[in-house]
Rosetta silent file (secondary structure, phi, psi, omega in degrees, C-alpha in Angstrom):
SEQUENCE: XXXXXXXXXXXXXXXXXXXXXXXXXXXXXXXXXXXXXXXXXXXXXXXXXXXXXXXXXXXXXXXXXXXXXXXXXXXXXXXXXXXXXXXXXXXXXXXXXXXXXXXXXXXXX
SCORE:     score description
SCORE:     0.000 S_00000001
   1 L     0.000  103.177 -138.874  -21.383   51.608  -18.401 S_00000001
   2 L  -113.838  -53.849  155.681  -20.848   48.972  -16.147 S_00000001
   3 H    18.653  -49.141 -150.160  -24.504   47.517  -17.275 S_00000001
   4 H  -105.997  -30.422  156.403  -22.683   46.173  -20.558 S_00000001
   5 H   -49.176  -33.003 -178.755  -20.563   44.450  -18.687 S_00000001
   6 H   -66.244  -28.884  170.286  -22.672   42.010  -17.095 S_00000001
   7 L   -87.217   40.640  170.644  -23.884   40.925  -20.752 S_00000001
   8 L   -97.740  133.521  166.616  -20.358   40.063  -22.230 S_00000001
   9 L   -77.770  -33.186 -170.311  -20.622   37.122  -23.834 S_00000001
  10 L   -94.445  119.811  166.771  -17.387   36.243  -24.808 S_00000001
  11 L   -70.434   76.640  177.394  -15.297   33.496  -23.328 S_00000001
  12 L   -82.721  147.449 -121.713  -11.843   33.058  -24.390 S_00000001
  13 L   -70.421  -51.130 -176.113  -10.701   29.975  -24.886 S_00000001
  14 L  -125.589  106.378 -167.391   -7.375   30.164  -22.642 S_00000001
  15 L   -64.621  -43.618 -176.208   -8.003   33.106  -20.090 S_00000001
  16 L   -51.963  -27.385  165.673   -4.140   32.953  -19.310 S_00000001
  17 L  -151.359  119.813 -161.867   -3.045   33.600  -22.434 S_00000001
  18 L   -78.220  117.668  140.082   -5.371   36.006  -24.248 S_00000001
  19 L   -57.677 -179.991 -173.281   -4.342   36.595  -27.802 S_00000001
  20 H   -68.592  -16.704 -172.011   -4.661   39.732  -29.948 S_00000001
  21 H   -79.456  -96.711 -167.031   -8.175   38.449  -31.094 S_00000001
  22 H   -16.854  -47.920 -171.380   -9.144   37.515  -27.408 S_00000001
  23 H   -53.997  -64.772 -138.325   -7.325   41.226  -26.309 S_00000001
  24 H   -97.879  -40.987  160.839   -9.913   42.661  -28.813 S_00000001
  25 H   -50.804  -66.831 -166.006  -13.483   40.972  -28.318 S_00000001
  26 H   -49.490  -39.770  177.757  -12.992   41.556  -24.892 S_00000001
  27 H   -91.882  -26.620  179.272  -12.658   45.305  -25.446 S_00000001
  28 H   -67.011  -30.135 -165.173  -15.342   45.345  -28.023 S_00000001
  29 H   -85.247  -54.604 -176.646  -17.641   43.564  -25.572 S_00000001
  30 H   -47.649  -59.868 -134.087  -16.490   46.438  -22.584 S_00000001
  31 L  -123.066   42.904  158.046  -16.967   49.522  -25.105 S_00000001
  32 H   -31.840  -68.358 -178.790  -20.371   47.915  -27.386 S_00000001
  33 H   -34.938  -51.848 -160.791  -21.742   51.070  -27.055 S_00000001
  34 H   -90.995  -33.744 -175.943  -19.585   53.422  -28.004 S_00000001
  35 H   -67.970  -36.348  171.406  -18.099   50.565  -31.368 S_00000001
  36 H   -38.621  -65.150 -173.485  -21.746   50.523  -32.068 S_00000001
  37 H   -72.174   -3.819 -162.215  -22.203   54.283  -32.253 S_00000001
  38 H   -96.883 -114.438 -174.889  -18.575   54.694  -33.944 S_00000001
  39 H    -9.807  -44.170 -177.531  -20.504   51.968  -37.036 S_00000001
  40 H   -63.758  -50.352 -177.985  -23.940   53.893  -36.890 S_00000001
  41 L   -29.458  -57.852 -179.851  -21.757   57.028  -37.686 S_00000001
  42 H   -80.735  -39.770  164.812  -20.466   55.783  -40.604 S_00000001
  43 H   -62.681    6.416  162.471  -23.162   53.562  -41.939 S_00000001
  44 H   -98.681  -44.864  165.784  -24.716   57.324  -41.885 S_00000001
  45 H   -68.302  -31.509 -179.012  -22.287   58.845  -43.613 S_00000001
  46 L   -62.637  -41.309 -135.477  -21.530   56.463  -46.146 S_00000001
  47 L  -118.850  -54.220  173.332  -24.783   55.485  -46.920 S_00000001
  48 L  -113.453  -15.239  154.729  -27.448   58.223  -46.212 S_00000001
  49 L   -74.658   96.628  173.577  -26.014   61.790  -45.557 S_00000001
  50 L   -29.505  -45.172 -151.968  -27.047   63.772  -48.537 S_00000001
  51 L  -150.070  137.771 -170.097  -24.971   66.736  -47.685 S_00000001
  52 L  -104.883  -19.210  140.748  -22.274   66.380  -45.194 S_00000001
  53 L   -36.031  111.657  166.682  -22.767   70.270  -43.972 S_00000001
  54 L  -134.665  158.985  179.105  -25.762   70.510  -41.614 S_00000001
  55 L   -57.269  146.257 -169.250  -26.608   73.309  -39.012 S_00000001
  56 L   -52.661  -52.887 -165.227  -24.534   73.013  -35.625 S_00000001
  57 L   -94.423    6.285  148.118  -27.883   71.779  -33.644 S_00000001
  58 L   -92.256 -143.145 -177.526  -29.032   69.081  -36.399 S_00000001
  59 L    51.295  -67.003 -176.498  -25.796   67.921  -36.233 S_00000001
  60 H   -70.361  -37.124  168.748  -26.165   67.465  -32.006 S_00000001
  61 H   -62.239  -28.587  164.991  -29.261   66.150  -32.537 S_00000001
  62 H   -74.412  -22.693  162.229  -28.576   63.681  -34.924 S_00000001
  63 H   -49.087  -46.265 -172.414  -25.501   62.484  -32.487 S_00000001
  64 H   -50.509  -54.800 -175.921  -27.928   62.197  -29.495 S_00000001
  65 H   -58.404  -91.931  147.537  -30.379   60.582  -31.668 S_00000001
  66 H    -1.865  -83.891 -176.154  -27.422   57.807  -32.877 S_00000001
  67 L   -52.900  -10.457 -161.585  -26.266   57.559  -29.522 S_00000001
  68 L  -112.235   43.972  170.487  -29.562   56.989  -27.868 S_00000001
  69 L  -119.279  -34.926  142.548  -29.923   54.009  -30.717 S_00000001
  70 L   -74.666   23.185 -165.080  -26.616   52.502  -29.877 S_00000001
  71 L  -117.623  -57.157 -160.382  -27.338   52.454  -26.201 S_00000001
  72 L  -100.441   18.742  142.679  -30.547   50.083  -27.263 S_00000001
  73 L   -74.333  -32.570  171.050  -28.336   48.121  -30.152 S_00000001
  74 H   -79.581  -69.920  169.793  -25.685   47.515  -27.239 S_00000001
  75 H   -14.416  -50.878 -150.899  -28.844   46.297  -25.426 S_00000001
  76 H   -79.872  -44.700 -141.306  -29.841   44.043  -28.732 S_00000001
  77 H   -82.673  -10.135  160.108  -26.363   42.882  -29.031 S_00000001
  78 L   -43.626  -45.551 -171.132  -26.545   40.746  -26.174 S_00000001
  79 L  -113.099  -28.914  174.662  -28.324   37.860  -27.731 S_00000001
  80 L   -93.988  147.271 -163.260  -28.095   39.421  -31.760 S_00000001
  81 L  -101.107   72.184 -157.621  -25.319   40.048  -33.728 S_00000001
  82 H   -87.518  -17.166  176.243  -25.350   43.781  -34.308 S_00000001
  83 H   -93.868   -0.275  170.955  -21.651   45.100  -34.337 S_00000001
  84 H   -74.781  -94.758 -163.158  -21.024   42.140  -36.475 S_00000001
  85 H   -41.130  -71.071  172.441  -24.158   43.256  -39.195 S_00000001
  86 H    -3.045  -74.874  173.114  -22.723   46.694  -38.494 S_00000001
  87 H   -25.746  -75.322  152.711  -19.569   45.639  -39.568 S_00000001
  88 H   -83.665    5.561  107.122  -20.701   44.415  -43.247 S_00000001
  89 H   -18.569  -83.217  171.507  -22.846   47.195  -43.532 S_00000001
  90 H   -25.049  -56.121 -157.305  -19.657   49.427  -43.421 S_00000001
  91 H   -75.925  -23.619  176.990  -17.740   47.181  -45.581 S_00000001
  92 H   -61.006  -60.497  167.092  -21.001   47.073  -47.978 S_00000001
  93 H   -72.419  -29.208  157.342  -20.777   50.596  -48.614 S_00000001
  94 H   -40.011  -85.877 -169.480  -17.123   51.127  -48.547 S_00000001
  95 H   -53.290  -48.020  167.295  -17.290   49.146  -51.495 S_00000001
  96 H   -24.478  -52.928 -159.756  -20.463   50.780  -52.868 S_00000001
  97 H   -70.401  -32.176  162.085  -18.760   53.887  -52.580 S_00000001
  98 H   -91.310   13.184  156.432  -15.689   52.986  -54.707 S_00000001
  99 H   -91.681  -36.369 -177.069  -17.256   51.528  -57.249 S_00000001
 100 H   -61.163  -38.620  178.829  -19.590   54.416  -57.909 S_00000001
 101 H   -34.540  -63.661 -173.980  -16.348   56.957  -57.790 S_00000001
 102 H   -76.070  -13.809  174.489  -14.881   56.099  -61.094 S_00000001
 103 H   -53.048  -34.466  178.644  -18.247   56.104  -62.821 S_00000001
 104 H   -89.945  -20.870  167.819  -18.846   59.747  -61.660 S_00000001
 105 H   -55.023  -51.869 -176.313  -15.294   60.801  -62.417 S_00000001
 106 H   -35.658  -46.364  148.591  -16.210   59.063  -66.163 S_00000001
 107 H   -28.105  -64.699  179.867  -19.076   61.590  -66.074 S_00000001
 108 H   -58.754  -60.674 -158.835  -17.590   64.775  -65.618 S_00000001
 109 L   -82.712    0.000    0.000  -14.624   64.465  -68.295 S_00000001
């Protein structure tokens, strides 16, 4: 996606000697797309997948669907900060999700 290159934003500070942070923006910036759709995944699973069986062709469709949503988030992400919001989404629900755990264990027994 050579596209997403022309919109990387990020400048590091001393090109000569990139740190691991520099190392990683840089690659985040190359591969938007695909860290986008890796964070849509999860902010699906986490957050809004009911049932985590679904027939083999919902299943490709909802990838397709998710991928053709990070293709126009890597678009947004030029000027907006969407694998960043992404980001604390995930981390939003991560924690949702282990707080609710022992409540439902508390339940059962």
């Amino acid at each position: 996606m050579e596209w997403f290159e022309l919109v990387s934003q990020y400048q590091p500070a001393d090109p000569s000697a990139l740190t691991w942070y520099d190392q990683l923006r840089m690659w985040a910036d190359q591969y938007r797309a695909y860290v986008i759709f890796v964070e849509l995944l999860v902010v699906y699973y986490l957050g809004f997948a009911t049932r985590i069986r679904m027939p083999i062709l919902k299943t490709v469709f909802l990838y397709i669907l998710l991928f053709i949503g990070a293709l126009i988030f890597g678009v947004l992400d030029w000027k907006l900060p969407v694998k960043s919001s992404l980001f604390v989404a995930v981390i939003i629900l991560v924690l949702v999700r282990l707080r609710a755990k022992p409540e439902n264990r508390g339940d059962r027994g």
